[in-house]
C-alpha positions as a Markdown table, in Angstrom:
| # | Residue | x | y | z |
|---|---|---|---|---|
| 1 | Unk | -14.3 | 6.0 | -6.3 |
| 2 | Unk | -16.5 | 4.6 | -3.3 |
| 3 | Unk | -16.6 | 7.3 | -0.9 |
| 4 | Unk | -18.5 | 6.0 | 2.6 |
| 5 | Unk | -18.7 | 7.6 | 6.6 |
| 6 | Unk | -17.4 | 5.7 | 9.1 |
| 7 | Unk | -17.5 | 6.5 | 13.0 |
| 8 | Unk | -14.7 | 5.4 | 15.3 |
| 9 | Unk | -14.7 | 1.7 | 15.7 |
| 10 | Unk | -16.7 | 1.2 | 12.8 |
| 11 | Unk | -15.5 | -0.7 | 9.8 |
| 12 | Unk | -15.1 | -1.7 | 6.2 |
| 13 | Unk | -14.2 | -5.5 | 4.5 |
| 14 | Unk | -12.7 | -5.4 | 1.2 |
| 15 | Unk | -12.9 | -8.8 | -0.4 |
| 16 | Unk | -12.2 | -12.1 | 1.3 |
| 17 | Unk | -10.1 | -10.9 | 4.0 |
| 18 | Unk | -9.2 | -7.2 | 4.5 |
| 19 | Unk | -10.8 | -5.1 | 7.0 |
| 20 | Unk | -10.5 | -1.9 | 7.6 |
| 21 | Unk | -11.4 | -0.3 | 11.1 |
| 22 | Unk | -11.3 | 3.5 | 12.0 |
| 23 | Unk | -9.2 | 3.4 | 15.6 |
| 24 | Unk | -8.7 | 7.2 | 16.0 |
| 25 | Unk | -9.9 | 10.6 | 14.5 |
| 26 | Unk | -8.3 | 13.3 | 16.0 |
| 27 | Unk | -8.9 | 16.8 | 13.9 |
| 28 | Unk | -8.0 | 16.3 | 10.6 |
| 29 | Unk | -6.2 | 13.0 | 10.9 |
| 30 | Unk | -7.9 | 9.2 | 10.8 |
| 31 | Unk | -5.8 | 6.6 | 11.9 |
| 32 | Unk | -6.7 | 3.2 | 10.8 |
| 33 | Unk | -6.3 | -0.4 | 11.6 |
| 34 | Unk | -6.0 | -3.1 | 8.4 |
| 35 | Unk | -6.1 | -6.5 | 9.1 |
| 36 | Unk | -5.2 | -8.1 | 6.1 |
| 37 | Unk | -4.1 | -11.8 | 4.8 |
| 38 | Unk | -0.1 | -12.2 | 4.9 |
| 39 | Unk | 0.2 | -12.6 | 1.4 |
| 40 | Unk | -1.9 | -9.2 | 1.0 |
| 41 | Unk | 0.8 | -6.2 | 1.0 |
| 42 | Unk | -0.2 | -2.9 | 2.2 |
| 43 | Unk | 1.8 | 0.2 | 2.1 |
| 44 | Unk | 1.0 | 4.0 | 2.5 |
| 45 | Unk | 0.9 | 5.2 | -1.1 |
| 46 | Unk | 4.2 | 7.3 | -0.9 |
| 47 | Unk | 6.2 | 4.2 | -0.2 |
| 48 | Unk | 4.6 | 2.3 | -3.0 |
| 49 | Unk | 5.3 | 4.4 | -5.4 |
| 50 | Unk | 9.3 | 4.8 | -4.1 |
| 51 | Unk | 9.4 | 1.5 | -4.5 |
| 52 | Unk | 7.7 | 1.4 | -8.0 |
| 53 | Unk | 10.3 | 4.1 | -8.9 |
| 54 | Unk | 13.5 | 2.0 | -7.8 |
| 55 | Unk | 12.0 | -0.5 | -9.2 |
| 56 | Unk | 12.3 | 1.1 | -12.4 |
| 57 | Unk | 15.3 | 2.2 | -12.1 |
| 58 | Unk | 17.0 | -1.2 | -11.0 |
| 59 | Unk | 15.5 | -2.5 | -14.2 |
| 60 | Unk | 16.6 | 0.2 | -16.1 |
| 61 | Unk | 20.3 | -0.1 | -15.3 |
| 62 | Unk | 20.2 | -3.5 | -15.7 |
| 63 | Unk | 19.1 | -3.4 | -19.7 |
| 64 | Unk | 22.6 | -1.2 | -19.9 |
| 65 | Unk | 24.9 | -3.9 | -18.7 |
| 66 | Unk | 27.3 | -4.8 | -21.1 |
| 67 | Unk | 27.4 | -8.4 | -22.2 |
| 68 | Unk | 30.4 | -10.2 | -21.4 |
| 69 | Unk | 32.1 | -12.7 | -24.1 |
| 70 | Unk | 32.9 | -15.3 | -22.3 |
């Protein structure tokens, strides 16, 4: 893991098109700006793994579908 100090309005580029930019520290809370390509998803890690999770699920349900004769 990269770990690097930033200052408000300072900021960081990851790759060909994501930057990161600190907007606010306010006691133990950063908040920050990502601009990012469109195709480029960003989510707070909580969500992404609910979302990992369902997905998971859904896929697991649908292996126990019974087959229909048709």
């Amino acid at each position: 893991m990269l770990i690097l100090s930033r200052k408000i309005n300072e900021k960081l580029v990851i790759g060909d098109g994501v930057v990161i930019s600190i907007v606010e520290i306010r006691g133990d809370q950063v908040k920050l700006g990502i601009d990012a390509p469109k195709n480029v998803k960003v989510f707070r890690q909580e969500v992404y793994e609910a979302i990992q999770e369902e997905n998971k699920r859904a896929a697991e349900s649908s292996l126990q579908l019974p087959l229909l004769d048709l």
